[in-house]
Every structure is written in C-alpha cells, then in structure tokens.
ZAFIFI-523176 format. One record per residue (C-alpha): residue in one letter; x, y, z. Coordinates in steps of 0.5 Angstrom, whole numbers, plus 500, padded with zeros to 3 digits. Layout:
<atoms>
AXYZ
...
</atoms>
This chain:
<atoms>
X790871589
X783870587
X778866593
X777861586
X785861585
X786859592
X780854591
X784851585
X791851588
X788847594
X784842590
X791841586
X795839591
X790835594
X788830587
X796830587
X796828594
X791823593
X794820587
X800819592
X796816598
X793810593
X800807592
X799804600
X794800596
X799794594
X794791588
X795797585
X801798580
X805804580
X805805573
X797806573
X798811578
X803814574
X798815568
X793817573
X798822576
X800825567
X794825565
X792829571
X798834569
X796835562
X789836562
X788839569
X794843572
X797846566
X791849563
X790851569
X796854570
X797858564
X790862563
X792864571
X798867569
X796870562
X794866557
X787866558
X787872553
X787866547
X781864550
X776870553
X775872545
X774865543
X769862548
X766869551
X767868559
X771871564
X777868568
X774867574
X767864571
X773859568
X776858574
X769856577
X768851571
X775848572
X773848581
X768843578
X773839573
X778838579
X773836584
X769831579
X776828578
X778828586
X771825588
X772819583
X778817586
X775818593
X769813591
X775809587
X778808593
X774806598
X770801593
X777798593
X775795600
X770789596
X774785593
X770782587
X770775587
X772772581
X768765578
X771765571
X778768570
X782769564
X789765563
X793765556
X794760551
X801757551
X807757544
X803764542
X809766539
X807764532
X801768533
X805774535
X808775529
X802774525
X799780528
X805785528
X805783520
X798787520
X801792525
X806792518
X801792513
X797798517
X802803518
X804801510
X797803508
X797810512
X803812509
X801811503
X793813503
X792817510
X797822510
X792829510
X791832516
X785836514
X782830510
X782825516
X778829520
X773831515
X766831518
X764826512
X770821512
X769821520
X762818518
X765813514
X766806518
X768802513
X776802517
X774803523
X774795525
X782795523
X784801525
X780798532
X785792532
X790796531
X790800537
X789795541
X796792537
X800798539
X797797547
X800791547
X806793544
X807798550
X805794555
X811790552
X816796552
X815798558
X813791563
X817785559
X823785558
X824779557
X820779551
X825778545
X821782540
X821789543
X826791539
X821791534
X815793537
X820799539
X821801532
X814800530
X812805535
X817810534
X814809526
X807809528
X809816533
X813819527
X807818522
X802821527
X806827529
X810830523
X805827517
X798826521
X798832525
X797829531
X802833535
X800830543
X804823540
X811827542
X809825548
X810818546
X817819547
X818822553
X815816555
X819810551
X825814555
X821813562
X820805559
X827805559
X829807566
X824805569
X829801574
X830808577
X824807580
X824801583
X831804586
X828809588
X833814585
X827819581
X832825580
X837820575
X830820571
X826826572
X831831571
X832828563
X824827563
X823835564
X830836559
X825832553
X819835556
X822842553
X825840548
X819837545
X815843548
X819848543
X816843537
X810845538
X809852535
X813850528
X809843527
X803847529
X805851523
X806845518
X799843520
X795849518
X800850511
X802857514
X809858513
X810864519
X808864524
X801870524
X803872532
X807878534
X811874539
X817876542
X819869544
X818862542
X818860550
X812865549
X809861543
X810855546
X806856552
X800859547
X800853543
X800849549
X794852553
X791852546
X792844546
X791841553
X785846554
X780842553
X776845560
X775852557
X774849549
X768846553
X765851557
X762852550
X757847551
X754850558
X754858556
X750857549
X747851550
X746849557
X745844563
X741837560
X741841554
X745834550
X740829555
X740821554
X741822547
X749820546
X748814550
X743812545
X748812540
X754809545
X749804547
X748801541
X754803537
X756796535
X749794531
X751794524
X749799519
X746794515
X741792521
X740799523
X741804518
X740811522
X743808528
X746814532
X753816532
X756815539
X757821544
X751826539
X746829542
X743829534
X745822532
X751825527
X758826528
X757833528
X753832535
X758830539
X762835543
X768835540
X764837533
X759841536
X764846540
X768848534
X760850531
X758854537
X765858537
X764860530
X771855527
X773857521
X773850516
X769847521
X767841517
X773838520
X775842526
X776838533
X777840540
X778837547
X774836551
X773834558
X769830563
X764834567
X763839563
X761834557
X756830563
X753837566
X751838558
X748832559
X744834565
X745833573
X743825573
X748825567
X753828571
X751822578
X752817572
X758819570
X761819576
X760812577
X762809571
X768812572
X769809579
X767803574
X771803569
X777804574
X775798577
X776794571
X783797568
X785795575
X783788574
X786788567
X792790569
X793785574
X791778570
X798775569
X797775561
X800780557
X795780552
X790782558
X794788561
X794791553
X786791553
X786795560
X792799556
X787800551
X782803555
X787809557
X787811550
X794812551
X798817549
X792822549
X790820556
X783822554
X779818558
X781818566
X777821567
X771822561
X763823560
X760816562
X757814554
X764815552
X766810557
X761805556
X763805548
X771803550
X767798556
X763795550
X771794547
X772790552
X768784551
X769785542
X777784544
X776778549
X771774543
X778775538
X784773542
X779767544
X777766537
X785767535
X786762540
X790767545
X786767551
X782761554
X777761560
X778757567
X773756572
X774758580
X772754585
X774755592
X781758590
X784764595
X784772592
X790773588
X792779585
X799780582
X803785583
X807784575
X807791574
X810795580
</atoms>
C-alpha cells in the first residue's frame, strides 16, 4: 500500500468511528446518524474503494490525474467531513436557548389530505409531461423557474411522507404515503433516470424493521439489506443503458458484477468528477460569486432580471460546478450533461476563505437539522428531512452557498405551514431545556 492509501484507511475508520462516538450524545437521534453514516458510505468510501482497487482507469483519461494525486484530493474531502463533525460535536456542549419555539396546530388531518391531493396532481403532471431524461436536465429547461416553487413543496411533501414512514406508526395514512413513494421512486428510476432512487428502497425495508434496532438484533436487519444492496447494484448497468438509448452494452466486460462496480464508481464518484474544477481552473478561481446568486436566490425575476444563478461562478446555470465540470472535461452533448460534486473540492474552488466558511456553515447547518428533528412536530422533523436532501444524501457535507440556499428553504416553509394554518409559535419564558428524543 501506498503512504495516501494508508492515509485514506486510517481517516475511514476514524470518520466511521467518530459517527459511532456521537451516539453517547443522548439528544442526538440514531437515525440522523445512520444518514450520517450512509451518506459517508456513498459519496466517500465506495469511490474510494473502488479506484484503489482498479477502477480509477474509468477516470485517468477523463479527468487526467494520477491515482495518487486523487487520493491526495480525497485525504482533503475525508478530512473536511471528520473536522465538521469534530467541530459539530464539540459546539454540542452550548445549548441554544430557545425564546421562541415552534408547536403544531391540533385537527390537521384535513389539511394533510389536501396536501397529499397535490403530491397526486404533481406526480400525475410528471408522468404525463416530464418523462425524458435528456429534456429535464436541458441547459435551457434547468434556466426555467417557472415550476420551481411546485416541485419545491413537493420535496418537502415527500420529506414528510418519509418522516411518517420511518417514525409515526401511528399514522393511519402511511400506507398511502408508502405507495406514493414507491410511485414517485419508480418515476424516477425507470422513467426520469435518476437511478440513485433505488436506494429508496432499501431504505423503506430498513423503515420497516427498524424495531431490529431498538432490539438490538442488526444482523436480522443488515444481512436482507446487503441482499438488496446487490440486487440493486446488478440494476445499474442495464438502467444505465436505457438512460442513454444504447441498446448494448459498448464495454467488453467479462461480467456484469464487474459492470456493476464500473457504474458505481462512475455514479458516486463525485470527488474525482471535481478534481476537474482544481486541475484546469485552480484554487479561488470560482471566488465570492456563487454566493452571490445563492444569497439572493429568492428575488423574484420580475425585480431582478439578470439575478444570478445559485452556486455559479458566472451567474448562469452553466457556472455552477455540476454544469462546468462536464465542459472542462470535454462531455459529449454537454447542454445537458450533469455530475456530482463534492464539498471541499467545490469550496477550495472558491478560495481558501471559502473553504473556513464552509466548514462553518456545515457545523451550522448540522446544529439546525438536529433541532428540527428534535421539535415534537411531524411537519417540523420533515423541514430537517428536507434538508438531507434525501435519498441523494448531496448535502452532508456540501460547499457552503449551496447550504445557505437550503437554510434560506427554511424560513420559506415555515411562513407556508403557519399561513396554511399547520404551525404556530409559542413564546418561552423561564422554561427548563427540552430535547426530545421521538427519533431513537
């Protein structure tokens, strides 16, 4: 082994390890450590794993970097993700006193049926009218805001439909908010292309043995887990193959378990798509600019006309990292090519003030999902799911004007459920420090 392959193992186990240790923090929800632990899983350790031990060749042409000079990058994602949580971890020691919390209205069940009516209406109108791949993620259909205030509400719907799945069993309604994920996953995988929503699956399983943990019995759990995992996994290549219109596979390989582990580093790689962004731009080459547009993403058009794309470092949508990587690499058809990206990488792009900053808003954005998921409320613990952007698991980490965008969310859904008469605000006034513990 190399001196950075070494490195990577030991950074690894310790950010696996360090996710573990904060379970002795009895505020902290286990399954907000779970998404801690899965999102590490994907966007870290299996890309990483696979280009050391082989598959880095699907990238060396493609991005022009050695394995080792990848490695170095990845050393600097690992150990932006550990110092978030080391920093997280130890702001858990000041509490935050609340003056103002957040309490939810009683006899919303009216109002729960209104919403999952939309949920309905919306997934109706995708089938129908947003079924191509390659027109959805068009460089001139991404500029195009006119559906981005439905398909917003719409995520966080589906967020509270999860929060329901997987935490109130009481719920007489999750059956339907079950089959209404199922058919929005099954849109998104088989008709959209998003082939990461097969992940959704594996996580409604782990939803419905859940008990398995509180019983302290994980193997009665994981051992069916790795079982879909695999199964899943063998999905890839073919839906791969239906996304592009190809109607063989163009690789002379020997097995599809070797195609499998092609098209999953190819997925989940996102640290080596952004090595791109250092190696033919450089460092503070993107600098305050995306902040710019993320700062000030919820002017209307209408006030400001050349209002700036979130995230872009030219105030287009072909600016921001996912876009501008497919261009420096050269993609084919690259109006409407899009790639992972990851958050250290993205921020040294920035510049190193950026990369401080980031960090920070990281710790911040942790701080907040963890008080959402603490409220008592389903339809708060849904705004904190939201921001996990799940099943994706994009933002956990993430560069920090893509956080301040989702933090801005925040305030957007609160206004509507206490306009739509679902929250209400209570003023506190010499009352003990209370943290729920509904998640674990």
């Amino acid at each position: 082994m190399s001196a950075s392959q070494v490195i990577l193992l030991i950074e690894t186990i310790f950010a696996y390890w360090f996710i573990y240790s904060l379970r002795k923090k009895k505020f902290i929800p286990s399954f907000l450590l779970v998404i801690l632990g899965v999102s590490f899983s994907f966007w870290y350790t299996i890309p990483v794993l696979l280009s050391n031990i082989g598959y880095w060749f699907i990238f060396e042409s493609m991005v022009k970097i050695s394995i080792n000079e990848y490695n170095l990058f990845a050393i600097g994602e690992i150990s932006f993700f550990i110092l978030i949580l080391c920093i997280f971890k130890y702001s858990l020691k000041y509490r935050i006193r609340n003056i103002i919390t957040i309490k939810e209205r009683p006899h919303l069940r009216n109002k729960e049926l209104f919403l999952i009516i939309y949920s309905i209406l919306f997934l109706i109108y995708n089938f129908i009218f947003n079924s191509n791949y390659i027109k959805n993620n068009d460089i001139s259909e991404a500029q195009n805001g006119i559906f981005v205030l439905f398909y917003f509400f719409a995520s966080y719907l589906t967020s509270y439909f999860y929060v329901n799945i997987f935490l109130n069993s009481s719920n007489k309604r999750n059956s339907l908010f079950l089959a209404l994920i199922i058919i929005f996953s099954v849109y998104s995988v088989f008709v959209a292309g998003a082939r990461i929503y097969l992940i959704v699956f594996i996580w409604l399983y782990v939803a419905k043995k859940w008990k398995y943990i509180r019983e302290k019995k994980k193997m009665k759990l994981f051992f069916p887990v790795l079982i879909l995992i695999l199964c899943i996994s063998f999905l890839l290549p073919f839906l791969a193959n239906k996304r592009t219109g190809n109607e063989n596979n163009s690789l002379d390989w020997s097995s599809v378990g070797n195609l499998t582990l092609f098209h999953l580093n190819l997925k989940l790689n996102s640290i080596a798509y952004s090595t791109a962004l250092i190696t033919y731009d450089g460092e503070g080459f993107a600098s305050y600019k995306p902040y710019i547009g993320s700062l000030f993403k919820y002017i209307p058009r209408a006030v400001w006309t050349n209002k700036p794309t979130p995230t872009s470092y030219d105030g287009t949508i072909a600016g921001t990292p996912s876009r501008r990587i497919p261009t420096l690499l050269n993609f084919q058809d690259v109006e409407y090519a899009n790639v992972g990206v990851s958050a250290f990488t993205v921020s040294l792009w920035q510049g190193v003030f950026f990369v401080l900053l980031a960090l920070l808003i990281n710790v911040i954005y942790l701080r907040i999902i963890l008080a959402l998921f603490t409220n008592n409320s389903y339809w708060v613990k849904a705004i904190g799911f939201n921001l996990l952007y799940f099943p994706q698991l994009i933002l956990t980490p993430s560069f920090g004007d893509n956080l301040i965008q989702k933090i801005f969310e925040i305030f957007i859904l609160v206004a509507f459920l206490f306009l739509f008469g679902i929250l209400k605000f209570k003023t506190i006034f010499n009352e003990n420090y209370y943290v729920s513990r509904r998640f674990r």
